[in-house]
C-alpha positions as CSV (number, residue, x, y, z in Angstrom):
1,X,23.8,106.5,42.2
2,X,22.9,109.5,44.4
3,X,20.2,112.2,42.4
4,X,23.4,114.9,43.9
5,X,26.2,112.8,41.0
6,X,23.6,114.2,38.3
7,X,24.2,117.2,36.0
8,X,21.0,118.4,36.7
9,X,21.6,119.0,40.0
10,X,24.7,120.8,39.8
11,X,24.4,124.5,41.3
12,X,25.8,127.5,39.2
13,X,26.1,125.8,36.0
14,X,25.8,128.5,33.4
15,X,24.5,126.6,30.3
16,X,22.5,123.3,30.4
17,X,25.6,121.5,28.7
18,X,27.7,121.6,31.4
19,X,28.3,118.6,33.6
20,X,25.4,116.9,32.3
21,X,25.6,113.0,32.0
22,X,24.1,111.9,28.7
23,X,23.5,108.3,27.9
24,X,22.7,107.7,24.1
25,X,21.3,104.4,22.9
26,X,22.9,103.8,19.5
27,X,26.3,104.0,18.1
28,X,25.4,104.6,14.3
29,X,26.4,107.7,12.7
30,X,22.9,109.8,14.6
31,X,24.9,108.0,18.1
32,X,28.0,109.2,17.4
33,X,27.5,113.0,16.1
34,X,24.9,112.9,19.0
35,X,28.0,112.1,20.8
36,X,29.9,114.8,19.6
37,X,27.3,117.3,20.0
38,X,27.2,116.6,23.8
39,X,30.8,116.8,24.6
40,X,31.1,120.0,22.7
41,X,28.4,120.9,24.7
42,X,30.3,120.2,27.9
43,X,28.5,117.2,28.7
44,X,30.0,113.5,29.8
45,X,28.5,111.1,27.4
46,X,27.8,107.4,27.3
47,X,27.0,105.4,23.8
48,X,25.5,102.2,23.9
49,X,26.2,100.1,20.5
50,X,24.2,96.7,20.4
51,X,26.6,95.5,17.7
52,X,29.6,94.2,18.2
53,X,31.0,94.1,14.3
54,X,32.7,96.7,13.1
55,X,30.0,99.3,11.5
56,X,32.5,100.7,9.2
57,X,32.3,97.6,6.8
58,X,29.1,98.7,5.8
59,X,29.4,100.3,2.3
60,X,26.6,102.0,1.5
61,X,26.3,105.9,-0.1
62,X,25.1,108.4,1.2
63,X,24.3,111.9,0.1
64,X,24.6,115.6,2.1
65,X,23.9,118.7,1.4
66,X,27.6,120.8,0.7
67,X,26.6,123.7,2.8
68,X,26.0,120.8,5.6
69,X,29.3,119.1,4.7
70,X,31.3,122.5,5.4
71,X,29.2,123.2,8.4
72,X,30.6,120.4,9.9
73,X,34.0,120.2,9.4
74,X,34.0,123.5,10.6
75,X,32.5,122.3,13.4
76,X,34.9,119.5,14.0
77,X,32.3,116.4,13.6
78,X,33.8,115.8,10.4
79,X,37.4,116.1,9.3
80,X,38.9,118.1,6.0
81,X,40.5,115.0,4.7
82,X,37.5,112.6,5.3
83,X,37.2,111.7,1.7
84,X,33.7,112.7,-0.5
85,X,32.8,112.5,-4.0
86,X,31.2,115.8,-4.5
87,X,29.4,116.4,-8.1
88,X,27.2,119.9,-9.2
89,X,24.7,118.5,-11.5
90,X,21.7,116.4,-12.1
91,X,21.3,114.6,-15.2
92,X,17.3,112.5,-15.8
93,X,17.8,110.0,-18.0
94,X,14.7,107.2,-19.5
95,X,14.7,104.6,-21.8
96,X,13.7,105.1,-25.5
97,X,10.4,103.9,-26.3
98,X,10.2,100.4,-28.3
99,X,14.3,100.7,-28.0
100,X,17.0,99.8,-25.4
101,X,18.9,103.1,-25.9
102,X,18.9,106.1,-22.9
103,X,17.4,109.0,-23.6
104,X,18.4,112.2,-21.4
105,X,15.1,114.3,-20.5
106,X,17.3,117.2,-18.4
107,X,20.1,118.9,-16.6
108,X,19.9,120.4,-13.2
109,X,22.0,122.5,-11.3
110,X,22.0,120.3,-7.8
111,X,25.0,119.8,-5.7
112,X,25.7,116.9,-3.8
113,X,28.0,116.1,-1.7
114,X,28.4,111.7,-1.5
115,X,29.9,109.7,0.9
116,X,31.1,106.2,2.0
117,X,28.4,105.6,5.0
118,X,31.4,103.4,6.2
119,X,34.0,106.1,6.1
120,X,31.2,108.7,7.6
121,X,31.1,106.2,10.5
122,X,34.4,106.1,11.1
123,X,35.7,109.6,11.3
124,X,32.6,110.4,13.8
125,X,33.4,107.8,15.7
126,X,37.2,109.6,16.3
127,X,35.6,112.6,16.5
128,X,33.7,111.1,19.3
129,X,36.6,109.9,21.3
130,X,36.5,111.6,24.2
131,X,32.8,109.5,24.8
132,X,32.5,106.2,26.6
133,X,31.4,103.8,23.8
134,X,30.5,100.3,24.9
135,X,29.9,97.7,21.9
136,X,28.1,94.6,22.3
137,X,25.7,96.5,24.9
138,X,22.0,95.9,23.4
139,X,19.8,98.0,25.5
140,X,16.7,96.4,27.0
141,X,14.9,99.1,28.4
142,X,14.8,103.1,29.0
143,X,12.5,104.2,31.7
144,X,12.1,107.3,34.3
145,X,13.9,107.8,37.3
146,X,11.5,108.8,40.2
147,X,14.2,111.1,41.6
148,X,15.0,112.4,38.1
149,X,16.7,112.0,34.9
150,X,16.1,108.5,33.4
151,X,17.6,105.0,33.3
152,X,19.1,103.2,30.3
153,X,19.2,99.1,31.4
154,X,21.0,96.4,29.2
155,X,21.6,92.4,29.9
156,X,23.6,93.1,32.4
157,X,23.7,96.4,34.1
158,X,21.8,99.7,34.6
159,X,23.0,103.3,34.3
160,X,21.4,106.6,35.3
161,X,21.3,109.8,33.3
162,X,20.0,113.0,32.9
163,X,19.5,112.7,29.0
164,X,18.5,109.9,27.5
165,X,19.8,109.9,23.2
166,X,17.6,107.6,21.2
167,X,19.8,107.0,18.7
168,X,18.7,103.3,17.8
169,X,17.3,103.5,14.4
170,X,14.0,102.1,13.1
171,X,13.1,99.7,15.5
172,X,14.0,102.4,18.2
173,X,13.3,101.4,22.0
174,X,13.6,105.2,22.9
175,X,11.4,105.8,20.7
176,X,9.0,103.2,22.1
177,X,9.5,105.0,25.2
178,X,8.5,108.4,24.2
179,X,5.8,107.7,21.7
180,X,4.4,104.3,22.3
181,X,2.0,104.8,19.3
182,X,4.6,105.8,16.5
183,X,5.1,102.9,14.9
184,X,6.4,102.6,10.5
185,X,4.0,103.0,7.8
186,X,4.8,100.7,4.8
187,X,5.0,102.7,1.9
188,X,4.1,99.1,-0.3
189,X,7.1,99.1,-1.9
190,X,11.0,98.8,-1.8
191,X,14.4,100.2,-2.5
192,X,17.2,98.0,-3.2
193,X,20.8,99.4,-2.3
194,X,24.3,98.3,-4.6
195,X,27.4,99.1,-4.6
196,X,29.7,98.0,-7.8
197,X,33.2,98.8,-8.3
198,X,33.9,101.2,-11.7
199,X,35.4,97.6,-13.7
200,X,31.0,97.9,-13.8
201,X,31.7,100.3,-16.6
202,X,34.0,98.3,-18.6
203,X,32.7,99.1,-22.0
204,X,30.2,101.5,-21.3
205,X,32.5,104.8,-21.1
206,X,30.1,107.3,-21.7
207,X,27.7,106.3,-18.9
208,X,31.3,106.5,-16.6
209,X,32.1,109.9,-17.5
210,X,28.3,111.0,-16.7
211,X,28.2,109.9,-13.4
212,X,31.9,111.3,-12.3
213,X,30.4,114.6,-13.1
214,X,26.6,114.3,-12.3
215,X,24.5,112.4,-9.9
216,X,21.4,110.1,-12.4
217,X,18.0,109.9,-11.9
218,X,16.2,107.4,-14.3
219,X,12.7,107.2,-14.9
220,X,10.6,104.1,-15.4
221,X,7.4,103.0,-15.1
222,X,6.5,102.0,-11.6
223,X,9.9,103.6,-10.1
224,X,13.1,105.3,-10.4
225,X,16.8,104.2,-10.2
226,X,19.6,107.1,-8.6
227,X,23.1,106.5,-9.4
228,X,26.2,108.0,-8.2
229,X,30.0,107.6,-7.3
230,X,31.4,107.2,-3.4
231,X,35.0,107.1,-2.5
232,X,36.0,103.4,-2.0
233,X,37.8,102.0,0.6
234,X,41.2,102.9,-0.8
235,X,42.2,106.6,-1.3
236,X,41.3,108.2,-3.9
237,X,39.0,105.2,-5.6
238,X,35.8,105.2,-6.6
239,X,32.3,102.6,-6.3
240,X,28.8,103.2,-8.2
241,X,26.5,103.8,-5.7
242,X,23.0,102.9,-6.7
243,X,19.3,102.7,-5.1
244,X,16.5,101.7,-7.3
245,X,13.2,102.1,-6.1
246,X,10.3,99.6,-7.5
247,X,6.9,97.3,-5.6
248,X,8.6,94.2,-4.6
249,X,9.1,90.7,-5.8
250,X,6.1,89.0,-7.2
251,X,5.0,85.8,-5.0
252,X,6.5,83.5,-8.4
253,X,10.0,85.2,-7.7
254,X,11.9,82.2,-6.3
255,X,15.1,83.7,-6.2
256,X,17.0,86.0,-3.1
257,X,15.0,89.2,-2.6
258,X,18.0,91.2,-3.5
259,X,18.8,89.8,-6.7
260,X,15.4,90.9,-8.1
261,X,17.0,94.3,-8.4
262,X,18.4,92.7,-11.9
263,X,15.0,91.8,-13.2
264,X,13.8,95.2,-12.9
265,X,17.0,96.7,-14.9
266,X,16.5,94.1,-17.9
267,X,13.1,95.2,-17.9
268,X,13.1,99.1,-17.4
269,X,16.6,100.3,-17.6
270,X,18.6,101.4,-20.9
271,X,20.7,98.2,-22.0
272,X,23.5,99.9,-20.9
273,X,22.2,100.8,-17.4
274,X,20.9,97.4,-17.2
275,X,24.4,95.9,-17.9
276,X,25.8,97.4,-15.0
277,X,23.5,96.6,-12.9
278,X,23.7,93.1,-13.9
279,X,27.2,93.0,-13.6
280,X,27.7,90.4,-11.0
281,X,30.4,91.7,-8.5
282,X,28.4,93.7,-6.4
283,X,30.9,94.9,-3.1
284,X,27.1,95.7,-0.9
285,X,24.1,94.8,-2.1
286,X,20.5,94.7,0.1
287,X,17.1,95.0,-0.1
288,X,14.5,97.0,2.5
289,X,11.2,97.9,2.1
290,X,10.1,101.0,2.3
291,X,8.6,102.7,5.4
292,X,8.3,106.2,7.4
293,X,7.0,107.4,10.7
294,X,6.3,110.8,12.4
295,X,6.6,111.4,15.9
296,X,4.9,114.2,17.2
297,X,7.2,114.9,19.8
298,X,10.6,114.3,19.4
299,X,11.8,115.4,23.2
300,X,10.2,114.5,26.0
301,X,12.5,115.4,29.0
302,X,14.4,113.5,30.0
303,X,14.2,111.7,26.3
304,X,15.4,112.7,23.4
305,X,14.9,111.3,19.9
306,X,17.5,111.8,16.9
307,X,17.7,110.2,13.4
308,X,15.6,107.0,12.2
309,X,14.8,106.9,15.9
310,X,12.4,110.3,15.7
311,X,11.1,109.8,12.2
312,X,11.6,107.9,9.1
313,X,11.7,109.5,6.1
314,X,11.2,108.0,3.1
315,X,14.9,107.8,1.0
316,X,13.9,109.9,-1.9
317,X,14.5,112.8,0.0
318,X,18.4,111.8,1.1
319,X,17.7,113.2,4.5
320,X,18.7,110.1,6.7
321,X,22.0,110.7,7.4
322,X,21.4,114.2,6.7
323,X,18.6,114.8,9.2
324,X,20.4,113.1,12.2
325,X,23.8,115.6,11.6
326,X,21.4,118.1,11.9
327,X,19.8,116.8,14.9
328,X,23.4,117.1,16.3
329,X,24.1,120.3,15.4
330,X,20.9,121.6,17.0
331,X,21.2,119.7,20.3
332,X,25.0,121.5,20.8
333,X,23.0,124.8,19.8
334,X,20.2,124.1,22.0
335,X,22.4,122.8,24.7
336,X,24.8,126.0,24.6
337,X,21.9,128.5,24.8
338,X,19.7,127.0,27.7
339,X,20.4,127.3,31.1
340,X,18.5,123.6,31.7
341,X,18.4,120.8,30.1
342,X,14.6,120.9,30.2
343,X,14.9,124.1,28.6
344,X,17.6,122.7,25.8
345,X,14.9,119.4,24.6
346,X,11.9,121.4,24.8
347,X,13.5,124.0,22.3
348,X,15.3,120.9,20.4
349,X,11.3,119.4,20.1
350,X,10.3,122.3,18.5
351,X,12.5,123.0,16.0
352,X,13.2,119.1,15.1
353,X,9.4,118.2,15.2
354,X,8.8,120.3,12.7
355,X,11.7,119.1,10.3
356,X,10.6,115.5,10.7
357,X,7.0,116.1,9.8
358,X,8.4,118.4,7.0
359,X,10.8,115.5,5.7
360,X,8.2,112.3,6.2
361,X,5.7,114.8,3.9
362,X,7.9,115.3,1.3
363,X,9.1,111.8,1.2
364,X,5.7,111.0,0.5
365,X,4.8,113.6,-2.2
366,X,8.1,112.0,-4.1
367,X,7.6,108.7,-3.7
368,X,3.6,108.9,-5.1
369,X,5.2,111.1,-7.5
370,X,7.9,108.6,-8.3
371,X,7.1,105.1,-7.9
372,X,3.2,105.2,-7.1
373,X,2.1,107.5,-9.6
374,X,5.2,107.7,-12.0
375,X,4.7,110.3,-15.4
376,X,4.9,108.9,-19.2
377,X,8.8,110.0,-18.7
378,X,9.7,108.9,-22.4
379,X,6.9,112.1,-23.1
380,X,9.4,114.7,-21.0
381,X,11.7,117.4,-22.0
382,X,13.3,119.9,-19.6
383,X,10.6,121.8,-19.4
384,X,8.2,119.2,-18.6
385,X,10.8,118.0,-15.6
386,X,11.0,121.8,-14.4
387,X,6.9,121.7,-14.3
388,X,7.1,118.4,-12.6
389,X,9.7,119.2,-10.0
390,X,7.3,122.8,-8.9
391,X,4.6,120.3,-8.7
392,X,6.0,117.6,-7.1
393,X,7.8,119.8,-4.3
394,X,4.4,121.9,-3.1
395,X,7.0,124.8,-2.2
396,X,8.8,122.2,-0.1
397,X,12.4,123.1,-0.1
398,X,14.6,120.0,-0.9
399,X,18.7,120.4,-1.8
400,X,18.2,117.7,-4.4
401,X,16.4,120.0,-7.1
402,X,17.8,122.8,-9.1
403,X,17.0,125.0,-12.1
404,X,17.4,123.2,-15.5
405,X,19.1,123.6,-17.7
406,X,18.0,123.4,-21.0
């Protein structure tokens, strides 16, 4: 391929969008809105997705932001009718000391808007139509081109760019590309993910009407539990979405990893909590230890970083997903407003560097806060939460904590 074929070199082109060829490594949900963001952009864009299942199976929950969620069906990443289970409030809940009863310790005003990752998938992936996307395309290797732009190589073929999207998660070869050094920081312990259909509840109908009206945060020594509802896969249905956060296994555990989760809710949880947890017919269910990493840089013409790919964050601060539809939205901005595309990464760098090391220090404040260094919750009233939360937080801004209500 001849350096002319390249966007870059493409006289009279007004904004650094236009004509561009993008390749993005990933196609996840940061690969797809990527996507997006570059044909909006103008750009002609290439995904490469190592898998070759169908990522829409996976049935994890997410959370976003609601200004966020409305920002981008405005947009057109996301459609109106994509289904979400959107709640206001935040309820803290800890066991009674010496008892098995819950015990609520506060309210907060804190909007969420959840999500099926699945279904998230899927309508970026439409959304992202007008993209090449090859599945089943691991990519080897990203290097420079000596005449310009950069190179993405796979098993079998080689393609030439002028952006280069690292879109491919944790173990991110962009990344390795960009910051060689950047590499995941246990945290030394681990979050285990469930999803349970709402039969879960059978018999326990006050903690069902709680969580269709509140997201739940509960407190126990050495870690905390979130719980929440997701639409299912049918319309209009609903799963418990859960993430319990805790150190790991003990070397005597002899059982999967995954099922440990039930060990810690006999032991910490509310007999109730613990019930549903227990409950055997789990429709996802996994366990990954915790992790994060910074990346000083997250553009490095011709790279470019979004997602997992240019920093972990730990999950307490529900910025995953979050963070890489924001990454989107700012390379369309960034690629609308430059006239190269040198121009568009070096301002997408510095106003995404600074988000990521923002994020990965939050995520750690909460997680000593919350699993490392966890308060004598069954002590806490509202105000004791409120004082916690100002402390906790530093003056970080985080959509996940409100006012309480007393």
């Amino acid at each position: 391929m001849g350096r002319r074929t390249l966007g870059l070199a493409r006289a009279g082109a007004d904004v650094a969008g236009a004509g561009l060829r993008i390749g993005v490594v990933g196609g996840s949900v940061a690969g797809c809105a990527m996507a997006i963001a570059g044909i909006r952009a103008g750009a002609e864009v290439t995904v490469h997705e190592r898998s070759e299942a169908a990522l829409e199976d996976r049935g994890f929950g997410i959370v976003i932001p609601p200004p966020l969620h409305r920002e981008l069906v405005a947009a057109g990443y996301l459609d109106a009718g994509m289904e979400t289970a959107p709640v206001s409030s935040r309820v803290w809940l800890t066991r009674r000391p010496g008892q098995h009863r819950a015990r609520e310790l506060a309210r907060q005003e804190s909007a969420v808007t959840p999500c099926h990752w699945g279904l998230l998938w899927r309508t970026l992936r439409a959304n992202a139509g007008a993209a090449r996307y090859h599945r089943g395309r691991p990519v080897t290797e990203v290097l420079r081109h000596p005449e310009g732009g950069a190179v993405i190589r796979t098993a079998d073929s080689q393609e030439r760019y002028d952006i280069v999207v690292g879109a491919d998660g944790p173990r991110s070869v962009t990344r390795a590309a960009v910051a060689p050094g950047a590499l995941p920081v246990p945290a030394g312990y681990a979050v285990w993910r469930g999803t349970l259909p709402l039969d879960a509840f059978a018999g326990s109908p006050h903690q069902l009407e709680l969580v269709r009206s509140s997201w739940i945060t509960l407190g126990f020594r050495g870690g905390h539990g979130v719980f929440y509802l997701i639409p299912g896969a049918a319309p209009g249905s609903r799963l418990l979405a859960y993430a319990v956060y805790a150190p790991p296994p003990p070397a005597s555990w002899t059982g999967p990893r995954e099922e440990y989760v039930r060990r810690i809710a006999d032991e910490h949880f509310p007999a109730d909590w613990a019930g549903i947890v227990g409950w055997g017919a789990h429709t996802s269910l996994a366990c990954h230890d915790v992790a994060d990493v910074q990346v000083p840089r997250v553009a490095e013409p011709p790279f470019l970083l979004a997602g997992d790919a240019a920093s972990i964050t730990r999950p307490h601060t529900a910025s995953g997903a979050t963070k890489a539809l924001q990454d989107a939205l700012c390379l369309e901005r960034v690629l609308r407003a430059s006239s190269s595309a040198d121009e568009a990464l070096g301002r997408y760098a510095d106003e995404r560097s600074a988000e990521g090391a923002r994020l990965v220090a939050l995520g750690r404040r909460l997680g000593h806060a919350m699993v490392e260094r966890t308060p004598e919750w069954a002590a806490m009233g509202a105000p004791e939460v409120e004082s916690w939360c100002r402390a906790t937080l530093d003056g970080a801004a985080s959509y996940l904590y409100g006012g309480t209500r007393r």
